[in-house]
PDB file of N, CA, C and O in Angstrom:
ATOM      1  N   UNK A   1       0.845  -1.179   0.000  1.00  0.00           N
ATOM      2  CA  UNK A   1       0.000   0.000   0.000  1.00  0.00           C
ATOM      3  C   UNK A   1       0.888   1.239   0.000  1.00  0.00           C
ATOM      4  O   UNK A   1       1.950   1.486   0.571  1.00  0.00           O
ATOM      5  N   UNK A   2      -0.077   2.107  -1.024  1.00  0.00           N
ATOM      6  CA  UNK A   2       1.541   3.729  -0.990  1.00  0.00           C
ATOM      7  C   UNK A   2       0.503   4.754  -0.449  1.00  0.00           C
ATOM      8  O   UNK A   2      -0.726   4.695  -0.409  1.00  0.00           O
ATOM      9  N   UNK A   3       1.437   5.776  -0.021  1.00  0.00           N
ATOM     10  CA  UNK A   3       0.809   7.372   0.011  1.00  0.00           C
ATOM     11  C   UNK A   3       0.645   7.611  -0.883  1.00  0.00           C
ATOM     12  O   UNK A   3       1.662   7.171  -1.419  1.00  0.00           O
ATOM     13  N   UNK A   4      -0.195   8.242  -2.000  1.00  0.00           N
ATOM     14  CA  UNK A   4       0.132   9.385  -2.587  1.00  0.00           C
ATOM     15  C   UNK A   4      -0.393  10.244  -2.771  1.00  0.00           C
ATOM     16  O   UNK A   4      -1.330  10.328  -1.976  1.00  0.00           O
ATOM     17  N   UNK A   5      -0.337  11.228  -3.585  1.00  0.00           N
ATOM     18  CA  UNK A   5      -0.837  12.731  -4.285  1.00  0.00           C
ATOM     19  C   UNK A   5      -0.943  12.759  -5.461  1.00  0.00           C
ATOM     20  O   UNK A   5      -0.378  11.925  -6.169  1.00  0.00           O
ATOM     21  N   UNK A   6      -1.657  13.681  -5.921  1.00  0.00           N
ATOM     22  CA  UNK A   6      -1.961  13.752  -7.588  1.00  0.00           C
ATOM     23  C   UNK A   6      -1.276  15.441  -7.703  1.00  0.00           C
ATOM     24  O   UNK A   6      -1.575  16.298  -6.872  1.00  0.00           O
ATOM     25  N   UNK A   7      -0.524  15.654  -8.634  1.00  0.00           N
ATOM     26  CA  UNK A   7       0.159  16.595  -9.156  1.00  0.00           C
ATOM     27  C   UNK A   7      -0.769  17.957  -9.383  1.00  0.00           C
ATOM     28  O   UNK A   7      -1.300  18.018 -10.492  1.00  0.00           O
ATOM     29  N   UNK A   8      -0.996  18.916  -8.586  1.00  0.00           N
ATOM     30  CA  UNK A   8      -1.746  19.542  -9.255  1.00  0.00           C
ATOM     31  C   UNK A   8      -2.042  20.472 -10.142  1.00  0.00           C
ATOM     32  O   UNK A   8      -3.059  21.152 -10.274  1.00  0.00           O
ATOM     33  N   UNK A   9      -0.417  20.416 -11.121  1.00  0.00           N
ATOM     34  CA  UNK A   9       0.187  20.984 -12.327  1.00  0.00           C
ATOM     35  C   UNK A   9      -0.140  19.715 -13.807  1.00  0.00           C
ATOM     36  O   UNK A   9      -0.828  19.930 -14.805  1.00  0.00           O
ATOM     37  N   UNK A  10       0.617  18.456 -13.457  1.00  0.00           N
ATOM     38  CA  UNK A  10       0.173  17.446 -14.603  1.00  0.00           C
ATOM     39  C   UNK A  10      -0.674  16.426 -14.225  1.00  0.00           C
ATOM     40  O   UNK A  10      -0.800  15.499 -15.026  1.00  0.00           O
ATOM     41  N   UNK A  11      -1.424  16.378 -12.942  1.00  0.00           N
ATOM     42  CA  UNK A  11      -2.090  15.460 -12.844  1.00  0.00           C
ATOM     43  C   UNK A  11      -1.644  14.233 -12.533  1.00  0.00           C
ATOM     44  O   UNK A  11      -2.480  13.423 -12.134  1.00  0.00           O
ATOM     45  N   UNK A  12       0.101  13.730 -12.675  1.00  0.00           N
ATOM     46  CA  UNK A  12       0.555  12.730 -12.143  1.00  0.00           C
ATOM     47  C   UNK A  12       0.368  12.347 -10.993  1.00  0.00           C
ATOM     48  O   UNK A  12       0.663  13.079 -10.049  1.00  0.00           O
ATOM     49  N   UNK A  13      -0.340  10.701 -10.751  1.00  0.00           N
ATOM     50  CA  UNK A  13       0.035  10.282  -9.661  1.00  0.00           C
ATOM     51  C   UNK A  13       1.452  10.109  -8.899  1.00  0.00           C
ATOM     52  O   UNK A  13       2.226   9.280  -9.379  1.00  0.00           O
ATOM     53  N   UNK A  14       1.830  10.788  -7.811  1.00  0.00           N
ATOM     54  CA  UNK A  14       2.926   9.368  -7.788  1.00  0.00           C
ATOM     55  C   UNK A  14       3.107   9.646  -6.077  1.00  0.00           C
ATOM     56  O   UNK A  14       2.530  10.551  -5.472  1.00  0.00           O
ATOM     57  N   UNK A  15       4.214   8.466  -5.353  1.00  0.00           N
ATOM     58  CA  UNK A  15       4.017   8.032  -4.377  1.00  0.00           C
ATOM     59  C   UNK A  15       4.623   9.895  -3.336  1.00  0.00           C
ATOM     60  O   UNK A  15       5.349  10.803  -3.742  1.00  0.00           O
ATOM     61  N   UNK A  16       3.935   9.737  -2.077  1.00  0.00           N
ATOM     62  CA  UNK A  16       3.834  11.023  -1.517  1.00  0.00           C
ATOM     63  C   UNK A  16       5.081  10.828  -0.234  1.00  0.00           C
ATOM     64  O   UNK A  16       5.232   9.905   0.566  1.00  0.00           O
ATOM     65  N   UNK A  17       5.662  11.772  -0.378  1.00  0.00           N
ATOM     66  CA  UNK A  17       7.259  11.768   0.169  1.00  0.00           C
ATOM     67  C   UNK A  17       7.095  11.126   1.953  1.00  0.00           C
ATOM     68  O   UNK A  17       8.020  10.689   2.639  1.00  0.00           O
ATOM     69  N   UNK A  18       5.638  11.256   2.355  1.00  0.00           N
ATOM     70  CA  UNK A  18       5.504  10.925   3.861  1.00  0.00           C
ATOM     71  C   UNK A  18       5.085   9.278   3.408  1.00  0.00           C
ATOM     72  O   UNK A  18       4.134   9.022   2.670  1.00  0.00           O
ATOM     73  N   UNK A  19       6.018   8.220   4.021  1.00  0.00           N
ATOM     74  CA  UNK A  19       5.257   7.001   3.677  1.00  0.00           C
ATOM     75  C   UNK A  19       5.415   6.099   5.044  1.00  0.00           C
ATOM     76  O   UNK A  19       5.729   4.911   4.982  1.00  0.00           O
ATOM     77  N   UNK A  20       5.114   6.923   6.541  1.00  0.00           N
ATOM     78  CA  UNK A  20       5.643   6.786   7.401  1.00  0.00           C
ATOM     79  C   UNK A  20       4.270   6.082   7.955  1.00  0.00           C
ATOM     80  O   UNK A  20       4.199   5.294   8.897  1.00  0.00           O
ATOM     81  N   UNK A  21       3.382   6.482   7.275  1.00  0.00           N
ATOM     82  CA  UNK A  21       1.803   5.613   8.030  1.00  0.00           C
ATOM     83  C   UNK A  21       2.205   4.427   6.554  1.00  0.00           C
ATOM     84  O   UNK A  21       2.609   4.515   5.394  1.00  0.00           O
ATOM     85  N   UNK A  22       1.754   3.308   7.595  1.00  0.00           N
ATOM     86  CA  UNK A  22       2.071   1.948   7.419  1.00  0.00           C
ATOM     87  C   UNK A  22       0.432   1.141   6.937  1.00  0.00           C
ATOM     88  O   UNK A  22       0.391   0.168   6.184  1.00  0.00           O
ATOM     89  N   UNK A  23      -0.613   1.691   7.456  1.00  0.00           N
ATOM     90  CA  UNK A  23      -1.610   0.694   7.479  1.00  0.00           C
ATOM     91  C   UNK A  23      -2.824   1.548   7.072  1.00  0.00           C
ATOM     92  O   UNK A  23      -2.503   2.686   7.417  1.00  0.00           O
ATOM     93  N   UNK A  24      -4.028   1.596   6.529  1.00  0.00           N
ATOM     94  CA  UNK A  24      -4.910   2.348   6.265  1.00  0.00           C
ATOM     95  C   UNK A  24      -5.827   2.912   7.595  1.00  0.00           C
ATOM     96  O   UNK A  24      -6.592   3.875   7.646  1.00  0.00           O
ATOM     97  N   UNK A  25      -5.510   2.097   8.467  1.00  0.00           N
ATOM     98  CA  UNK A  25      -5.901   2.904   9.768  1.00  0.00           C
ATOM     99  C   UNK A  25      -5.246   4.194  10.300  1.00  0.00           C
ATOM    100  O   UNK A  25      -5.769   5.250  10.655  1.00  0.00           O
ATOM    101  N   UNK A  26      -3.692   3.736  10.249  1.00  0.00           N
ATOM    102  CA  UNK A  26      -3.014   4.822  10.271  1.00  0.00           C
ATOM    103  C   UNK A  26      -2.975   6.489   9.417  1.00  0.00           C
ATOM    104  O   UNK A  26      -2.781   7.664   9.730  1.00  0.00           O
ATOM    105  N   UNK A  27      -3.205   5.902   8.522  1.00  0.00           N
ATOM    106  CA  UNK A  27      -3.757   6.950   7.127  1.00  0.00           C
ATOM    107  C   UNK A  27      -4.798   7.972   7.736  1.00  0.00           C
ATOM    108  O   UNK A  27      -4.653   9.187   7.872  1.00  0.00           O
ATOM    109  N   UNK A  28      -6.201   6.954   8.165  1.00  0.00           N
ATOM    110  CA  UNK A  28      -7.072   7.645   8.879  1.00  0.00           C
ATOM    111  C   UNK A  28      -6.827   8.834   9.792  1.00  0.00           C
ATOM    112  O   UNK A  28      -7.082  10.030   9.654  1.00  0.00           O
ATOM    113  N   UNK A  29      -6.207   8.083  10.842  1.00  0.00           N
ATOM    114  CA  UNK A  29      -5.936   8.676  12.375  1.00  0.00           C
ATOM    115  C   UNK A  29      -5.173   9.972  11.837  1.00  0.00           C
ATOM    116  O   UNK A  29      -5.615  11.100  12.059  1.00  0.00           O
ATOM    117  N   UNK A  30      -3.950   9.733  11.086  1.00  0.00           N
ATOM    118  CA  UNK A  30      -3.191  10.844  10.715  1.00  0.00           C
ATOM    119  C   UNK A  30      -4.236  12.280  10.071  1.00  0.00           C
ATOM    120  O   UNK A  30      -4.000  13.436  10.424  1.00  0.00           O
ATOM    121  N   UNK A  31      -5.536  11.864   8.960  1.00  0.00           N
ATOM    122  CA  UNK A  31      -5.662  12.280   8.272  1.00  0.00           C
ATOM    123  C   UNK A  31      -6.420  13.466   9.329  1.00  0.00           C
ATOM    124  O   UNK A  31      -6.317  14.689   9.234  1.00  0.00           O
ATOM    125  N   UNK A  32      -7.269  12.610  10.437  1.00  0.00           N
ATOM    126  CA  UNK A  32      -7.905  13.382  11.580  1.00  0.00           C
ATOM    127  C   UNK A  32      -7.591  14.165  11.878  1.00  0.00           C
ATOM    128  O   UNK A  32      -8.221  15.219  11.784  1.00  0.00           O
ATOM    129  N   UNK A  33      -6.332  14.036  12.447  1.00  0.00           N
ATOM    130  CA  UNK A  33      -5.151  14.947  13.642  1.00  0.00           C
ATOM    131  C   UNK A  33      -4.142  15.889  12.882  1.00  0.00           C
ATOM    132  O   UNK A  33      -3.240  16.625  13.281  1.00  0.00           O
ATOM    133  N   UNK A  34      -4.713  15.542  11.447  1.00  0.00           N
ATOM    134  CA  UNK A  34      -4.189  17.426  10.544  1.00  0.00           C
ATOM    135  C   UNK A  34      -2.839  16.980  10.587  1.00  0.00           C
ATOM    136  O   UNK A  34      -2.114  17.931  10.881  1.00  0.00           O
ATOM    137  N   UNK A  35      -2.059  15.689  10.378  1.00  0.00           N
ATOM    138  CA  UNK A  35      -0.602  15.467  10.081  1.00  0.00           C
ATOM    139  C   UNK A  35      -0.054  16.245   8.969  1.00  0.00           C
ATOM    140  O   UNK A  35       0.848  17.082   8.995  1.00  0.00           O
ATOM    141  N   UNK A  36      -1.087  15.621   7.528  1.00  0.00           N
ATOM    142  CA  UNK A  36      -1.426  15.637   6.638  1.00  0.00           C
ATOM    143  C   UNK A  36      -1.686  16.795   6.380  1.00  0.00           C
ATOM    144  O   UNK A  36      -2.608  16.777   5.566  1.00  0.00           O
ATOM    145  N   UNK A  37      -1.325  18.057   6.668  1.00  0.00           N
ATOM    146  CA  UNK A  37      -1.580  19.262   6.807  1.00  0.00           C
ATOM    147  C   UNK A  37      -0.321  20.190   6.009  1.00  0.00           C
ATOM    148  O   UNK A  37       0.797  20.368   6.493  1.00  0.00           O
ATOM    149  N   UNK A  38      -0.730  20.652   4.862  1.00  0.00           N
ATOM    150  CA  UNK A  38      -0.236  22.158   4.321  1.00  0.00           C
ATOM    151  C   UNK A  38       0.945  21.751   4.120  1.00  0.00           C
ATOM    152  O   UNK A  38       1.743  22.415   4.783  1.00  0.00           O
ATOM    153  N   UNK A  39       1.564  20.727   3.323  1.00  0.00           N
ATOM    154  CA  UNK A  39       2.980  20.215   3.218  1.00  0.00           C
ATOM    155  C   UNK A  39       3.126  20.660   1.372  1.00  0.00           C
ATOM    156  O   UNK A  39       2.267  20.473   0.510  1.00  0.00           O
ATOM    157  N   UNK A  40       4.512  21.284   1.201  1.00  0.00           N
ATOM    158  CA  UNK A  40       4.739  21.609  -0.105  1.00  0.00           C
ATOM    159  C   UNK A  40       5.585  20.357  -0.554  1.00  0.00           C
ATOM    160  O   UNK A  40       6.509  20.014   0.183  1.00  0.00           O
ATOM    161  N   UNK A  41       5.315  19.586  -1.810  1.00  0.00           N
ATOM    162  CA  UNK A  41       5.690  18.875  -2.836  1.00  0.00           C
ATOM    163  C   UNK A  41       6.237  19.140  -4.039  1.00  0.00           C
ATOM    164  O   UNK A  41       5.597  19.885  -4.780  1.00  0.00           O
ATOM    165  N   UNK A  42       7.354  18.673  -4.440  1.00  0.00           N
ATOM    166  CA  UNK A  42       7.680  19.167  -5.780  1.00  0.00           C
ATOM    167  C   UNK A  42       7.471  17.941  -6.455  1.00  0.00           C
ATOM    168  O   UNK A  42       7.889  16.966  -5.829  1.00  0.00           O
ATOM    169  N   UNK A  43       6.855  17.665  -7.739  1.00  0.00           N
ATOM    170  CA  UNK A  43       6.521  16.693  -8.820  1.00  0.00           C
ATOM    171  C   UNK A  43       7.783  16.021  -9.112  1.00  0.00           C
ATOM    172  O   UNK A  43       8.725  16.690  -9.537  1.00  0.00           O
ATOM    173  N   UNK A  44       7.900  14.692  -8.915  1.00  0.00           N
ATOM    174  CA  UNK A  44       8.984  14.137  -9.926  1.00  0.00           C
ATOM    175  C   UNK A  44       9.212  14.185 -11.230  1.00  0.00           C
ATOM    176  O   UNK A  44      10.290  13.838 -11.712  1.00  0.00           O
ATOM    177  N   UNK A  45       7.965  14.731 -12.104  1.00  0.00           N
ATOM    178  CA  UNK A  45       7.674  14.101 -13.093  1.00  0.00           C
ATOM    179  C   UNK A  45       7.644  16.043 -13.824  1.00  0.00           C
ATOM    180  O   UNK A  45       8.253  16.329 -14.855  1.00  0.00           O
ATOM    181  N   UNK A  46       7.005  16.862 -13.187  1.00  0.00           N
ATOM    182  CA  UNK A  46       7.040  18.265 -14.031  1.00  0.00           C
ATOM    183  C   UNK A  46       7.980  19.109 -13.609  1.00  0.00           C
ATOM    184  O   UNK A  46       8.268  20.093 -14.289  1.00  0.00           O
ATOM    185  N   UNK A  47       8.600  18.837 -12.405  1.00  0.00           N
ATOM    186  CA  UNK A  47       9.384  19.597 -11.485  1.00  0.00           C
ATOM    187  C   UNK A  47       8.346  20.973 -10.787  1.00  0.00           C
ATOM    188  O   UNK A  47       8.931  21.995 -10.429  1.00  0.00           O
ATOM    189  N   UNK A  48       7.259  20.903 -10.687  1.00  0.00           N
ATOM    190  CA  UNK A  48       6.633  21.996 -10.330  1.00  0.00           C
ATOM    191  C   UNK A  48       6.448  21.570  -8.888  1.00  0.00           C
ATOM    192  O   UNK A  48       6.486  20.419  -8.455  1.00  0.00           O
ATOM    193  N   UNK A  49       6.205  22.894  -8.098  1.00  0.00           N
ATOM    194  CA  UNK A  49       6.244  22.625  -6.213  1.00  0.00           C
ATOM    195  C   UNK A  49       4.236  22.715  -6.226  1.00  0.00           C
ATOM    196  O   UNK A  49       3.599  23.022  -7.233  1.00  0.00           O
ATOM    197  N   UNK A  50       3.832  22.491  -5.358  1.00  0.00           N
ATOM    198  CA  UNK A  50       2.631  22.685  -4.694  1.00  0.00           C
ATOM    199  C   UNK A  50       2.160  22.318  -3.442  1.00  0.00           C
ATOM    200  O   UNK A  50       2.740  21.380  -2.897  1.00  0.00           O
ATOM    201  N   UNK A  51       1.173  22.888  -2.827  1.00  0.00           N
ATOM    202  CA  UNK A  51       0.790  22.719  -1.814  1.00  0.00           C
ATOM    203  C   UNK A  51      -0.150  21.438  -1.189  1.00  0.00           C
ATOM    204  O   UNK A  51      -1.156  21.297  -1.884  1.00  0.00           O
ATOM    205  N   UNK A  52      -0.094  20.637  -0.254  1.00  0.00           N
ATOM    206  CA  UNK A  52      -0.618  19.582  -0.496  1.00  0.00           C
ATOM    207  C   UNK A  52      -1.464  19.385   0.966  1.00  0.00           C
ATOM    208  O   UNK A  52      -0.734  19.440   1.955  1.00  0.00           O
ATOM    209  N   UNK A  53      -2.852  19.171   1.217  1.00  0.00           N
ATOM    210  CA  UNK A  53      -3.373  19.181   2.360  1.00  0.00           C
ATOM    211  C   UNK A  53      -3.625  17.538   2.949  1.00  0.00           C
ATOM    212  O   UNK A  53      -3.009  16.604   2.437  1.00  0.00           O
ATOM    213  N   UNK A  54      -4.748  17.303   4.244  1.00  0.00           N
ATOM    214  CA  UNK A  54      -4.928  16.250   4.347  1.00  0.00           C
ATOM    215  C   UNK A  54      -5.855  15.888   3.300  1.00  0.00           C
ATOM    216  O   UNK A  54      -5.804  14.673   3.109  1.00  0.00           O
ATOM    217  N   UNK A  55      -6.788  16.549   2.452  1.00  0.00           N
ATOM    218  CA  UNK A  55      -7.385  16.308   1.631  1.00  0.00           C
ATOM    219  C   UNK A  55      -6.891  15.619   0.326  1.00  0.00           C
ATOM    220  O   UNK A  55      -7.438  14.832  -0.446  1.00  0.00           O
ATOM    221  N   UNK A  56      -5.470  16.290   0.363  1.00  0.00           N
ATOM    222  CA  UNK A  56      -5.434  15.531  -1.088  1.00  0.00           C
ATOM    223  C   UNK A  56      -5.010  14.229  -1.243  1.00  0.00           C
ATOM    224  O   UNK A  56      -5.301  13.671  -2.301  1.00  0.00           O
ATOM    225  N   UNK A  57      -4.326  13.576  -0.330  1.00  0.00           N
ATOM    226  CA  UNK A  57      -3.504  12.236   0.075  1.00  0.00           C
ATOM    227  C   UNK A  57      -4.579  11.303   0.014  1.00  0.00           C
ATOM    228  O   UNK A  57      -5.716  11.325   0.484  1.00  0.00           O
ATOM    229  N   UNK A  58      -3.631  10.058  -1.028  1.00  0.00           N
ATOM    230  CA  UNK A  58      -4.799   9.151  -0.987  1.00  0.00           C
ATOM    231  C   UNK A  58      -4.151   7.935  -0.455  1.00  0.00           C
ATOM    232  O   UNK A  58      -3.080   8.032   0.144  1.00  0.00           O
ATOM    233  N   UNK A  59      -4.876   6.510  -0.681  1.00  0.00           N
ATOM    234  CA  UNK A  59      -4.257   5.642  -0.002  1.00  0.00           C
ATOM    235  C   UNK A  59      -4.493   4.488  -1.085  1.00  0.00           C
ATOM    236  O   UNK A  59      -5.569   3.890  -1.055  1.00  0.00           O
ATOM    237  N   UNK A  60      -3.692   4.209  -1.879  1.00  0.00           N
ATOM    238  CA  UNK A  60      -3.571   3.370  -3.008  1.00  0.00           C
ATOM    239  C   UNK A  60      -3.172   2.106  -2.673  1.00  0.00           C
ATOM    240  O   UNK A  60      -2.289   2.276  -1.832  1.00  0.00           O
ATOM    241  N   UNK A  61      -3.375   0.524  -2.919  1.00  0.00           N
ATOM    242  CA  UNK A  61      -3.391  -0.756  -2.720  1.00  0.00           C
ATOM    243  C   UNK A  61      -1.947  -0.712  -3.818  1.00  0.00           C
ATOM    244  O   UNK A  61      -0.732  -0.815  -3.651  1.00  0.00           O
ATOM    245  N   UNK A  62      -2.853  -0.504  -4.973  1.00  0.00           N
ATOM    246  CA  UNK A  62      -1.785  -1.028  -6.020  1.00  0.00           C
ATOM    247  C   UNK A  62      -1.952   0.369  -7.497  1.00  0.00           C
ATOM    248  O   UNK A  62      -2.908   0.602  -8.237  1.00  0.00           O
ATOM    249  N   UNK A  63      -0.839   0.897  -7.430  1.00  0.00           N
ATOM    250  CA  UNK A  63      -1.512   1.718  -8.281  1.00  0.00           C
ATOM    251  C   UNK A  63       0.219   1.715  -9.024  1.00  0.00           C
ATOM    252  O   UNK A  63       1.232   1.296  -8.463  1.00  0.00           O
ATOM    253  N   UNK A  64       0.112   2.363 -10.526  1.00  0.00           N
ATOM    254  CA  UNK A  64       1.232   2.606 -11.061  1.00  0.00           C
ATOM    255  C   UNK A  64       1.628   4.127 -10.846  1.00  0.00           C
ATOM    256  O   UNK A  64       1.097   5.139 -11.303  1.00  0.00           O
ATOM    257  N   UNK A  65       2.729   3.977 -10.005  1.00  0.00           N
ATOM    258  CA  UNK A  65       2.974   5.911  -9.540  1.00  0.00           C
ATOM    259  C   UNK A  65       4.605   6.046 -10.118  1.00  0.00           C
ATOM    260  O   UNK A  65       5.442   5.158 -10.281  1.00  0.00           O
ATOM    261  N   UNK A  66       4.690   7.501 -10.351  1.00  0.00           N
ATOM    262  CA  UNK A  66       6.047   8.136 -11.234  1.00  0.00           C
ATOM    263  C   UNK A  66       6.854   7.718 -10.296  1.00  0.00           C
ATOM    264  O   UNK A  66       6.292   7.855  -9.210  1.00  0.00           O
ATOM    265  N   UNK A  67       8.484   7.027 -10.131  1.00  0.00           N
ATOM    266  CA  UNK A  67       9.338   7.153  -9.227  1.00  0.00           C
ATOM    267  C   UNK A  67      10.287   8.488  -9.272  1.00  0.00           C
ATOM    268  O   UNK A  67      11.146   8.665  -8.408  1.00  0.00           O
TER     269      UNK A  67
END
């Protein structure tokens, strides 16, 4: 299971630099307690930075993400 984010310059998925929650419960709890809160990302894939909330983080099984 990965973190990730969706790019909100190209739309790329790919895996989200926090991959420190382990279990989809954890995901939860974090997502509650505003961990997941106002973190800037830069794209692997466009090089563009953005802002990233608990909202945008998802919690993918199996997905194909940019390394």
């Amino acid at each position: 299971m990965t973190l990730v984010v969706k790019c909100k310059s190209c739309s790329t998925v790919h895996k989200s630099h926090i991959q420190s929650v382990a279990t989809k419960n954890e995901f939860i709890k974090a997502k509650e307690k505003l961990e997941l809160f106002e973190n800037i990302w830069k794209c692997p894939k466009c090089g563009r930075m953005s802002m990233y909330s608990s909202f945008d983080y998802g919690w993918q099984e199996e997905i194909k993400v940019h390394n």
